[in-house]
C-alpha positions in Angstrom: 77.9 103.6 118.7 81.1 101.3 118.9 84.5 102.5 118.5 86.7 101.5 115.7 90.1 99.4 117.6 93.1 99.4 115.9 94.8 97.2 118.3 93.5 94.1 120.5 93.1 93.7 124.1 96.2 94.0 126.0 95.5 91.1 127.8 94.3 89.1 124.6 97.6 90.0 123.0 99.3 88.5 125.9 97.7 85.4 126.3 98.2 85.3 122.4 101.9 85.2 122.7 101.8 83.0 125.8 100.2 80.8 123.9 102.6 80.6 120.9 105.2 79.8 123.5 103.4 77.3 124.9 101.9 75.7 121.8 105.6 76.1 120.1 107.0 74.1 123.0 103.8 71.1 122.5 104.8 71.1 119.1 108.7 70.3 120.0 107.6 68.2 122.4 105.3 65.9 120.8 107.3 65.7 118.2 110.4 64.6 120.4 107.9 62.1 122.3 106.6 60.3 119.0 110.5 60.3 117.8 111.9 58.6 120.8 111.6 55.8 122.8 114.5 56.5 124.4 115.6 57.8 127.8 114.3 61.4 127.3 110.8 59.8 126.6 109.2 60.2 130.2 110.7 63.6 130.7 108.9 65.1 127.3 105.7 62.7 128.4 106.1 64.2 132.2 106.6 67.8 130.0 103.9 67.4 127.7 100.7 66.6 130.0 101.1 69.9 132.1 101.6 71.8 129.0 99.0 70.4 127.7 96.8 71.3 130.6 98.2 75.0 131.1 97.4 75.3 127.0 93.3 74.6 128.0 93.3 76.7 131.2 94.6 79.5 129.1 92.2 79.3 126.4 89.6 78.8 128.6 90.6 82.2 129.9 91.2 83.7 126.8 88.6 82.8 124.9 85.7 84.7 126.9 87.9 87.8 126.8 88.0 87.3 122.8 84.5 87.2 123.1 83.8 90.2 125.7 86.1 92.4 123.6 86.3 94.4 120.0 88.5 93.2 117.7 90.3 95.3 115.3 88.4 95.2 111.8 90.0 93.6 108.3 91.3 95.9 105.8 88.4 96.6 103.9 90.5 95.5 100.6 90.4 92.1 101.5 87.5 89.8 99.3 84.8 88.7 100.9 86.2 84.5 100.7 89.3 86.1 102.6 87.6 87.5 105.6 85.6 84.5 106.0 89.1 82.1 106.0 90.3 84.6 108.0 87.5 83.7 110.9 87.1 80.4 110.2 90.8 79.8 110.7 90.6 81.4 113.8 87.3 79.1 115.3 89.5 76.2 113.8 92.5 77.2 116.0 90.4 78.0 119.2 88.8 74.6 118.6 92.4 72.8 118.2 93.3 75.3 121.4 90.4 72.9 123.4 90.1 69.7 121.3 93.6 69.0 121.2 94.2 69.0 125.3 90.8 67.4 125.8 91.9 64.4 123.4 94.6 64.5 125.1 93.0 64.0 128.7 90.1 61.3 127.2 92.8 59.1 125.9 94.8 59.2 128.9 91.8 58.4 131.0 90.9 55.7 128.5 94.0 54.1 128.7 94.0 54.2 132.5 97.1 56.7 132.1 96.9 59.5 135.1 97.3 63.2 134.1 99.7 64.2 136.2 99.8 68.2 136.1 102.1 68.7 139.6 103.2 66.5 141.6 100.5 68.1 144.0 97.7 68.2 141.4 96.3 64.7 139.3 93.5 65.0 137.2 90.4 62.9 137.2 89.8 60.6 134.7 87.1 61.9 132.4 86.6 58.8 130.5 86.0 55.0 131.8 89.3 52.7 130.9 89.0 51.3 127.6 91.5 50.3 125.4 89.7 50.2 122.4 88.6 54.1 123.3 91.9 54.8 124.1 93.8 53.1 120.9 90.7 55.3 118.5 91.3 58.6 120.8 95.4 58.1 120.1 94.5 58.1 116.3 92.0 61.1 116.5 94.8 62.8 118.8 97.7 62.7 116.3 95.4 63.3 113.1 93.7 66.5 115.1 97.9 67.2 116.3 99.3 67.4 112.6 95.6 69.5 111.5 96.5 71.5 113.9 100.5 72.0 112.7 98.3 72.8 109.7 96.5 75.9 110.8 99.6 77.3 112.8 101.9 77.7 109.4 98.7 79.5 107.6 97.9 81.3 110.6 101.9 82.1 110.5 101.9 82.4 107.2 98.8 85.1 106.8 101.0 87.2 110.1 103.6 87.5 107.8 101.7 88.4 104.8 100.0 91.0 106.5 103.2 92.3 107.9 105.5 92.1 105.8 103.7 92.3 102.5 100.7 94.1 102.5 102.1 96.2 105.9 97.7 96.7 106.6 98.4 96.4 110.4 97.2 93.1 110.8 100.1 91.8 112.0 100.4 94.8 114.4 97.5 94.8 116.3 98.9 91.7 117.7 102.2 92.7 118.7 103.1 95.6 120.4 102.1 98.0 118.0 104.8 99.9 117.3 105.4 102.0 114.0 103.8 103.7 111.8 100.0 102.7 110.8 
C-alpha cells in the first residue's frame, strides 16, 4: 500500500527552486541579449550558453527523481479538466526544461557557433553547419522561448492561487512547508 505525501522530495524541491533561479536569470538574459546589440551583448551571450547548459544537466537530474518519487496528491475539490491542465502544464514545462537548451545547442551547432560552457569545457556540435537549419532552429528557438514565458506565469499564477487563495497546500508542498495544513 503507498503512502499519502503531503510534501515533495527534498531534493525535488531543491532542484525546483534551483531551477526558478536559473530559468529567472535565462529569462533576463535572453531578454537583454535580443534587446541589445550593444557592448553587454557577448557577456549575456557568454552568460546565456552555460546557463543554458546547467538548466538541461539539472533537469536531466531532476526529472528521473520526479519520476522515482510520490508526489503529493491534488485537492480532491479540484474538477477533473483542472487536474488534467495541472499535469499537462507540468509535461509542457519539463519539455520546455529539455527543448528549450537542446534548440539552443542544434542552432548553435548549425550555425557553426561553439557552446562554450567553461573555458575548460566546449561542447560538440550535435548538428552539421547549415545556415538554413540554423536561421529555422533561431525561429523555433524564440517561438518555443516566449511558449515557454507562457507556461511560467500560469505555472506562477496557479502557485499563487493555490497559496494564497484557496490556501489547499499546493503551494506548500513545494516550499518549505511551513504552517499550518
Amino acid at each position: 500500500m503507498s503512502r499519502h505525501v503531503q510534501r515533495f522530495h527534498p531534493a525535488l524541491r531543491m532542484l525546483h527552486w534551483l531551477m526558478a533561479l536559473a530559468v529567472l536569470a535565462m529569462l533576463f538574459i535572453g531578454v537583454g541579449m535580443v534587446s541589445t546589440t550593444g557592448p553587454l551583448y557577448p557577456a549575456l551571450l557568454a552568460l546565456h550558453r552555460p546557463v543554458g547548459i546547467v538548466i538541461l544537466a539539472l533537469v536531466l537530474v531532476r526529472l528521473p527523481l520526479r519520476l522515482m518519487t510520490q508526489a503529493p496528491a491534488l485537492p480532491h475539490d479540484l474538477s477533473m479538466w483542472q487536474k488534467r491542465i495541472a499535469a499537462a502544464s507540468h509535461i509542457l514545462l519539463y519539455a520546455a526544461m529539455i527543448g528549450m537548451p537542446l534548440l539552443g545547442w542544434a542552432m548553435l551547432s548549425a550555425g557553426g557557433y561553439p557552446v562554450v560552457v567553461t573555458k575548460a569545457l566546449t561542447l560538440p556540435a550535435i548538428l552539421p553547419h547549415d545556415l538554413a537549419l540554423y536561421a529555422l532552429l533561431r525561429k523555433a528557438h524564440t517561438v518555443v522561448a516566449l511558449l515557454f514565458f507562457v507556461l511560467i506565469l500560469g505555472h506562477l499564477a496557479a502557485a499563487l492561487a493555490h497559496g494564497l487563495l484557496r490556501r489547499d497546500g499546493v503551494l506548500r508542498s513545494m516550499t518549505l512547508g511551513l504552517g499550518p495544513h
